[in-house]
C-alpha positions as CSV (number, residue, x, y, z in Angstrom):
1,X,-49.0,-11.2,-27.7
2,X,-46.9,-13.8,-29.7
3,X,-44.5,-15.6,-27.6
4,X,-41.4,-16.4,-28.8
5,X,-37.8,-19.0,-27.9
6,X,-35.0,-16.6,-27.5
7,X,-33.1,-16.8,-30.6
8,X,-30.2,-16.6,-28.8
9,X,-31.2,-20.5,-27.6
10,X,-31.6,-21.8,-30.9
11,X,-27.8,-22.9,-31.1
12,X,-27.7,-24.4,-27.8
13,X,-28.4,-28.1,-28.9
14,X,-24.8,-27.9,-30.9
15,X,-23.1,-27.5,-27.3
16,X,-25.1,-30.5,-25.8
17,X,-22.8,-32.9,-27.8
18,X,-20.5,-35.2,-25.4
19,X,-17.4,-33.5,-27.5
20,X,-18.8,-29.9,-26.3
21,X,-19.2,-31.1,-23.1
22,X,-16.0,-32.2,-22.6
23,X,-13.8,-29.6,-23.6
24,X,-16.2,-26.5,-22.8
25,X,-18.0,-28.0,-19.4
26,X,-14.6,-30.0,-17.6
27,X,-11.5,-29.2,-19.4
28,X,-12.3,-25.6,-19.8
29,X,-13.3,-25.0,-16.4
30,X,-10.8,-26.5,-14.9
31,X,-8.5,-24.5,-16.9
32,X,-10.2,-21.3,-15.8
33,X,-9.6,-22.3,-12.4
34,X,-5.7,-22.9,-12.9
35,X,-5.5,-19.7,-14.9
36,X,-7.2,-17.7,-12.5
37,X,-5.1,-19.2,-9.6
38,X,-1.9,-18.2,-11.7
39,X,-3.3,-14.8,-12.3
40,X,-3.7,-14.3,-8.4
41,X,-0.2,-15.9,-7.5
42,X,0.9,-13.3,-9.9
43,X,-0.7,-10.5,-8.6
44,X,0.6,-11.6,-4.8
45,X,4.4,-11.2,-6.2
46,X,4.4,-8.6,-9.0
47,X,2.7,-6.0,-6.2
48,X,5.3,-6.5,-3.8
49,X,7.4,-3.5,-2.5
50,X,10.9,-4.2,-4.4
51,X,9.2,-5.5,-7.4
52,X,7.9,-2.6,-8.7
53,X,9.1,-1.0,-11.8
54,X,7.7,0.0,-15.3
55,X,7.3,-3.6,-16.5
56,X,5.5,-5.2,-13.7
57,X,3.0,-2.2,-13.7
58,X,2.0,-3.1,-17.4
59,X,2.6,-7.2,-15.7
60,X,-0.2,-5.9,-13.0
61,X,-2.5,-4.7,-15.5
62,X,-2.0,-7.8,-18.5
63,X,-2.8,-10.3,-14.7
64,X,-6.1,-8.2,-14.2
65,X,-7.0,-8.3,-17.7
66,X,-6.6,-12.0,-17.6
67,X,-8.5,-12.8,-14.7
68,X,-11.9,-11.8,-16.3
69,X,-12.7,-13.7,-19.4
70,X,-11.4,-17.2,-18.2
71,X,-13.9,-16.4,-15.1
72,X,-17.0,-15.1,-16.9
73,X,-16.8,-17.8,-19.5
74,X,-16.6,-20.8,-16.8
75,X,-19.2,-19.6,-15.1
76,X,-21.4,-19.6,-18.5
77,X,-20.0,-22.8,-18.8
78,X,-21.3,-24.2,-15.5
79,X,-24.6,-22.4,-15.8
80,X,-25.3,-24.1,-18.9
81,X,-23.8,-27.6,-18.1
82,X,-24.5,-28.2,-14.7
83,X,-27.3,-25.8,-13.7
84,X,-29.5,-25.5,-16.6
85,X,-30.3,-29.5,-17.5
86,X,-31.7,-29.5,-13.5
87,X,-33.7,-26.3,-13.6
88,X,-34.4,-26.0,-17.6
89,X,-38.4,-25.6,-16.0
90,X,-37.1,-22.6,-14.1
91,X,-38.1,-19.0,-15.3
92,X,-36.1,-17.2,-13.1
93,X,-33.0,-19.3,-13.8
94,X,-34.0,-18.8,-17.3
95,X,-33.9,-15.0,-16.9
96,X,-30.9,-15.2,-15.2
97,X,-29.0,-17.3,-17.6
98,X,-30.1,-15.7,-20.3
99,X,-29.0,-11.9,-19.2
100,X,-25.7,-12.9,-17.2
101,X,-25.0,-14.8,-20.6
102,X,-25.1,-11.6,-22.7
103,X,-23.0,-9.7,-20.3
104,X,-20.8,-11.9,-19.7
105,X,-19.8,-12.0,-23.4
106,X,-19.5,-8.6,-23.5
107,X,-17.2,-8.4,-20.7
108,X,-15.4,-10.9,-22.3
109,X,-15.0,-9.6,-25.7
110,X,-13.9,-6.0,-24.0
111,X,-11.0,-7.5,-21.7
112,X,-9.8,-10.0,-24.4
113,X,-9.0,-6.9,-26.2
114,X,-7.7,-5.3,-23.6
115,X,-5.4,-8.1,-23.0
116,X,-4.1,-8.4,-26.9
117,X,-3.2,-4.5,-26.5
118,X,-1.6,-4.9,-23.3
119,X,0.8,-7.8,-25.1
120,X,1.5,-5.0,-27.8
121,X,2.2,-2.8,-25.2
122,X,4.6,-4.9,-23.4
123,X,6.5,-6.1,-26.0
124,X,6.7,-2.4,-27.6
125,X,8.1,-1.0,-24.1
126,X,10.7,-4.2,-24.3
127,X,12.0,-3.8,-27.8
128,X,12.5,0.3,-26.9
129,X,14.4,-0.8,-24.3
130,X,16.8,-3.2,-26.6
131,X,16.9,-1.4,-29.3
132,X,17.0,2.0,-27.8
133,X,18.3,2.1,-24.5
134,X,18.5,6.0,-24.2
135,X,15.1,6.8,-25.8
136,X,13.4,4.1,-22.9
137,X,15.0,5.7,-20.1
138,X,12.8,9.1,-21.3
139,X,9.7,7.4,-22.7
140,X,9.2,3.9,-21.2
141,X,8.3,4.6,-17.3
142,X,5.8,4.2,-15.4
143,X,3.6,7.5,-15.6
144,X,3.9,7.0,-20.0
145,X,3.0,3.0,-19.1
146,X,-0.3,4.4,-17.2
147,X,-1.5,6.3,-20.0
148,X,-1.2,3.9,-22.4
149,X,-3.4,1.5,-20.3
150,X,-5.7,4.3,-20.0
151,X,-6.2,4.9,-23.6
152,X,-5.9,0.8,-24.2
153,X,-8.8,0.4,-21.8
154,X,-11.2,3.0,-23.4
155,X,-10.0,2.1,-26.9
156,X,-11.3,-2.1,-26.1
157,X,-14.4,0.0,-24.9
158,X,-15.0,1.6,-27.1
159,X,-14.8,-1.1,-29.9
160,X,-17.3,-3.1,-28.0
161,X,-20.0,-0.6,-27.0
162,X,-22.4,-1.5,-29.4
163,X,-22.8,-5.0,-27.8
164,X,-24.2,-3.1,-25.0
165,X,-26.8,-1.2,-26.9
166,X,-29.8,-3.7,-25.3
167,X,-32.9,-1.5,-26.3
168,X,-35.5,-3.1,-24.8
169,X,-36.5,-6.2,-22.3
170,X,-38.5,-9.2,-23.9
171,X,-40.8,-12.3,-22.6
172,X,-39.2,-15.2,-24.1
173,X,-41.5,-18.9,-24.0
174,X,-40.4,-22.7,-23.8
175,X,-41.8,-25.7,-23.9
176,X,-44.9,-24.6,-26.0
177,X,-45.6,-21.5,-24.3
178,X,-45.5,-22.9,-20.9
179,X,-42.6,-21.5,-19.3
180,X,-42.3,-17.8,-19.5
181,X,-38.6,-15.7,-18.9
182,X,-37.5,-12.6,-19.8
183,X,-34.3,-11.5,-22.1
184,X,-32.5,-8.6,-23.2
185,X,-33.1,-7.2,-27.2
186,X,-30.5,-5.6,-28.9
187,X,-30.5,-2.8,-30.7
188,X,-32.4,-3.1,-34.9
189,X,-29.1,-1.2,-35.7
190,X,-27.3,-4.6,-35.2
191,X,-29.0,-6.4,-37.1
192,X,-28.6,-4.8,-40.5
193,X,-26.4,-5.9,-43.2
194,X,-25.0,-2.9,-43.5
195,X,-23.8,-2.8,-39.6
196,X,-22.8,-6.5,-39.5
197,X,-20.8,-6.6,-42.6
198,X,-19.5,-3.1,-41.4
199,X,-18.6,-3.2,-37.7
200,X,-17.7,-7.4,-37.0
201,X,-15.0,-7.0,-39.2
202,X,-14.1,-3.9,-38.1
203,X,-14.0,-5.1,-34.5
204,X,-11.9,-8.1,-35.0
205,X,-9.3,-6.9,-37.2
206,X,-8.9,-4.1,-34.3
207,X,-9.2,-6.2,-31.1
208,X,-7.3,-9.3,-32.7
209,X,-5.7,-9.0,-36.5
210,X,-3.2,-5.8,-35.9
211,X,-2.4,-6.8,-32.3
212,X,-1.1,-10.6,-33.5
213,X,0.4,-9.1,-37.0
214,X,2.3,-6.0,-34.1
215,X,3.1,-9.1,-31.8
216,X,4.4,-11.3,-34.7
217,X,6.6,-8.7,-36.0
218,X,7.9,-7.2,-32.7
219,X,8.9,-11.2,-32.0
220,X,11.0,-11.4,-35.1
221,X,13.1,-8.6,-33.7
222,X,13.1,-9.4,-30.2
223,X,14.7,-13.3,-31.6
224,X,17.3,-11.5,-33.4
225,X,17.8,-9.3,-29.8
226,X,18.1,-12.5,-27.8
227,X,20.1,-14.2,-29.9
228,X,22.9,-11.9,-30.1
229,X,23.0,-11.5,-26.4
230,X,23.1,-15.3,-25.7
231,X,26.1,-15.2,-28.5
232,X,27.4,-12.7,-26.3
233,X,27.2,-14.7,-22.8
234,X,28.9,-17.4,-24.3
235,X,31.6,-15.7,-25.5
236,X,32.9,-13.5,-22.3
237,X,36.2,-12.8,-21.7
238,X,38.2,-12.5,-18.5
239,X,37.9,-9.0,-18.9
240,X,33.9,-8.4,-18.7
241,X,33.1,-7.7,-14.6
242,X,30.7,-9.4,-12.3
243,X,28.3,-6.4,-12.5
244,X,28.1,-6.8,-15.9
245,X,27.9,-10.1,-16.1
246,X,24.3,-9.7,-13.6
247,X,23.3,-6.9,-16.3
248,X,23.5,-9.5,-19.2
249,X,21.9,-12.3,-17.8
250,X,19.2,-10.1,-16.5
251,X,18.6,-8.8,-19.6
252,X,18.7,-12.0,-21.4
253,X,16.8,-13.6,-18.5
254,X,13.7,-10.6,-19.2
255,X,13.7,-10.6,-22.8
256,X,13.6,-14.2,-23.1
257,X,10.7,-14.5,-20.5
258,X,9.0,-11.5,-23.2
259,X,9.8,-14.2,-26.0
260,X,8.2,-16.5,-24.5
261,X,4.6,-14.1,-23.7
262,X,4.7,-13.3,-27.1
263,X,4.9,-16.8,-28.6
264,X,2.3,-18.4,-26.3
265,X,0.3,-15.5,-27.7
266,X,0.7,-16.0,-30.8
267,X,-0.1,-19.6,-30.7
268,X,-2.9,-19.8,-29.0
269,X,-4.5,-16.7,-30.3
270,X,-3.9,-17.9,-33.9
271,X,-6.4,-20.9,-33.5
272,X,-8.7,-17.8,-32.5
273,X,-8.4,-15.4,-35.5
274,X,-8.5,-19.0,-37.9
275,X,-12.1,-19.2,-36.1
276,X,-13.2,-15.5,-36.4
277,X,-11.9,-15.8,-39.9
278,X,-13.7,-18.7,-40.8
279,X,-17.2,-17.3,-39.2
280,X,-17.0,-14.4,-41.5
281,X,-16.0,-16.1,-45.0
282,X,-18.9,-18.7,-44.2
283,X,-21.4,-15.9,-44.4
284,X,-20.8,-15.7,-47.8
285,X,-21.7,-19.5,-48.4
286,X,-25.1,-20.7,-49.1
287,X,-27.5,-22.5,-46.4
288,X,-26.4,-25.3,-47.3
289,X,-23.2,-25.4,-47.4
290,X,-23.1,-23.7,-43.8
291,X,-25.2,-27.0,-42.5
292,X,-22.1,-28.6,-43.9
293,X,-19.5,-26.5,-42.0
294,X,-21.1,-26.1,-38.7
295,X,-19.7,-29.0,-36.9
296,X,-16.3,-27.7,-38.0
297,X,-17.5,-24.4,-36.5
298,X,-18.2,-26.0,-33.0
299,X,-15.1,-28.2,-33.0
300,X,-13.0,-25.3,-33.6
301,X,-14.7,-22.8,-31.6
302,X,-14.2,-25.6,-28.2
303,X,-10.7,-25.7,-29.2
304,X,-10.3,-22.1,-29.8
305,X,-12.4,-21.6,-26.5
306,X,-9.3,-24.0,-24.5
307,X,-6.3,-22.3,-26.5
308,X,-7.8,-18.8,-25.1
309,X,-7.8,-20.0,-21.5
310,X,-4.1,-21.2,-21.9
311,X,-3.3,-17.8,-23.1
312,X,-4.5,-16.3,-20.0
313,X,-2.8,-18.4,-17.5
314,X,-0.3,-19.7,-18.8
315,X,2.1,-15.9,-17.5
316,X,2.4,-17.5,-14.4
317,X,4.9,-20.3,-16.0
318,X,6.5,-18.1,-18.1
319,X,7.2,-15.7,-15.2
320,X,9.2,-18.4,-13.5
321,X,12.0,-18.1,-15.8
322,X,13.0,-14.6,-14.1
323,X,14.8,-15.7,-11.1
324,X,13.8,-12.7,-9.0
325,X,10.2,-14.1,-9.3
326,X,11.0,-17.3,-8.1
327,X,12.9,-16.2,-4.9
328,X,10.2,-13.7,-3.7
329,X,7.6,-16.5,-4.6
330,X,9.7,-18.8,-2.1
331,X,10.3,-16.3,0.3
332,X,6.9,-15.8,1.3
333,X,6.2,-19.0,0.9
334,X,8.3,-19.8,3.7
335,X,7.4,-16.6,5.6
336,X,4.0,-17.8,5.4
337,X,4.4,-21.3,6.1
338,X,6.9,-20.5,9.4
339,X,4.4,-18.0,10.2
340,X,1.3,-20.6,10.6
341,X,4.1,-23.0,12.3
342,X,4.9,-20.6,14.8
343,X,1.0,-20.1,15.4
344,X,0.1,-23.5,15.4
345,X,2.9,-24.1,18.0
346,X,1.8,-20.8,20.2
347,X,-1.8,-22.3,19.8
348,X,-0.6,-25.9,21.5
349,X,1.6,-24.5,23.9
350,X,-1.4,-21.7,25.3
351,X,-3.6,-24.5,25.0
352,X,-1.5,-27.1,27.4
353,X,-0.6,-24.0,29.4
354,X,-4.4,-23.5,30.0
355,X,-5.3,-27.4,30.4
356,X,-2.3,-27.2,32.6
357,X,-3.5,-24.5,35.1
358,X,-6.9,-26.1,35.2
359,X,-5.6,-29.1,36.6
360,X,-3.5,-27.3,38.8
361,X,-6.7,-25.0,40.4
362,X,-8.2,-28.3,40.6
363,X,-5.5,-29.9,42.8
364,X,-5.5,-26.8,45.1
365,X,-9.1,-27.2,45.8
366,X,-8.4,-31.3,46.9
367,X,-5.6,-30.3,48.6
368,X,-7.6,-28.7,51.7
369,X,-10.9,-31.8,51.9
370,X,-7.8,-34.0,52.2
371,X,-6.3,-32.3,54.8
372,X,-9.4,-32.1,56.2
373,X,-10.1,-36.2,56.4
């Protein structure tokens, strides 16, 4: 039986290079850990009792979304980094890399769509609610925000279900035959020109080209929107009342924190769709000249790589600027840090209260032997 390198390894000397190292194996993973740690702060406060409401469900859902594809790429990362160079000889670290590696992109490429739909959604449900106030008190709830993230969900996968079609398992060979590990096939369907030309395309100008064109556009409307109401908070009059005063800055406060989603987006995801879009016009070069391009092609897919993981943590900042999710962040904060105060303190006090008694039970007993001399 011929025995074969996994031709899924043959690109993995491009990522050995100290520039790949550094932004994929530290900076990125250290960025995963931050995002991840926003994501969960985010989580802690968005699910509490008086926060809930239509937008912090699709909040919820866009801080789940997020958590997955910073994680699952790390831990590539520090499989391939840290773990493989020490156990390279290893076939069932092999197998395992190899596998986890495939499934992990997947899982990736399904929940980074997710995520760009869930920004669409979010921004949709906002601009209703400025431009139609009356239409998103019928339409924009929370029961019309769950069936959207339904159908969002089974549309990103659906869109990447043929990365899962694995057919078959395969014995893969390194270092001249020597080392033998297993690896997953995919389907012959994938690998015709047909397909590829047919469904790559197809999959990223669904999971990334209409969500940042729908994103770009829906900004340009919601600037307009917060400019005229900070026009019209700098020009009150005696006249306007406290309540709506709160009602203007709130809703200034919101769709500026929206703004601000949407242009991190945008940002960051447009060093991603330059990348995408400069894989699939290089296919159309010669050999050659895609020798000539492929450091280009790393560079950019480590910063694109970086830019991705700041989009998915970076909510957490941009959450700040609501006022209502600062104070509950601090509340609980203190509530929590009273609360291991007060324990600590009930700890020492039981403690000397015990040590306390102890000496006192020991006192009793000398009490009678001196009597007794």
């Amino acid at each position: 039986m011929n025995c074969s390198e996994d031709p899924s390894r043959f690109g993995e000397n491009d990522f050995r290079s100290s520039f790949a190292f550094w932004t994929l194996g530290v900076i990125s993973v250290i960025l995963s850990f931050l995002a991840n740690a926003g994501n969960l702060i985010n989580l802690f406060v968005l699910t509490r009792r008086h926060m809930r409401s239509t937008m912090t469900t699709l909040l919820v859902t866009l801080a789940w979304a997020d958590l997955v594809p910073p994680t699952v790429v790390s831990l590539n990362n520090i499989l391939f980094y840290y773990f493989l160079p020490h156990m390279n000889n290893s076939s069932t670290f092999l197998t395992i890399h190899i596998i986890t590696r495939s499934l992990f992109n997947v899982l990736a490429n399904i929940f980074t769509t997710f995520s760009n739909w869930l920004i669409v959604l979010i921004t949709t449900f906002r601009l209703i609610v400025v431009k139609k106030p009356l239409v998103a008190k019928n339409y924009c709830n929370r029961r019309t925000a769950r069936h959207a993230i339904i159908i969002i969900l089974i549309l990103s996968i659906f869109i990447s279900f043929p990365l899962f079609l694995y057919t078959s398992i395969r014995i893969y060979c390194t270092n001249n035959g020597q080392i033998k590990y297993y690896g997953l096939e995919l389907s012959s369907i994938l690998h015709r020109k047909f397909f590829s030309h047919l469904f790559y395309p197809t999959m990223v100008i669904i999971s990334l080209l209409i969500p940042w064109l729908i994103c770009f556009l829906i900004w340009l409307f919601l600037m307009r929107a917060l400019h005229s109401a900070q026009i019209q908070l700098t020009t009150k009059t005696m006249n306007t009342t406290f309540t709506n005063d709160r009602k203007q800055d709130t809703y200034f406060r919101i769709t500026l924190m929206i703004v601000c989603v949407l242009s991190v987006y945008m940002v960051c995801r447009s060093v991603h769709l330059f990348e995408v879009i400069y894989l699939l016009i290089t296919q159309l070069f010669n050999f050659q000249q895609q020798i000539y391009f492929e450091q280009i092609r790393m560079k950019l897919f480590c910063i694109s790589n970086i830019m991705l993981t700041i989009n998915h943590g970076a909510n957490f900042y941009i959450y700040s600027i609501n006022p209502k999710f600062r104070l509950t962040l601090k509340l609980y904060l203190t509530y929590y840090f009273r609360r291991c105060r007060i324990k600590r303190r009930e700890t020492f006090i039981l403690f000397h209260l015990r040590r306390q008694n102890s000496n006192d039970s020991l006192d009793d007993l000398s009490v009678p032997c001196h009597r007794n001399r």
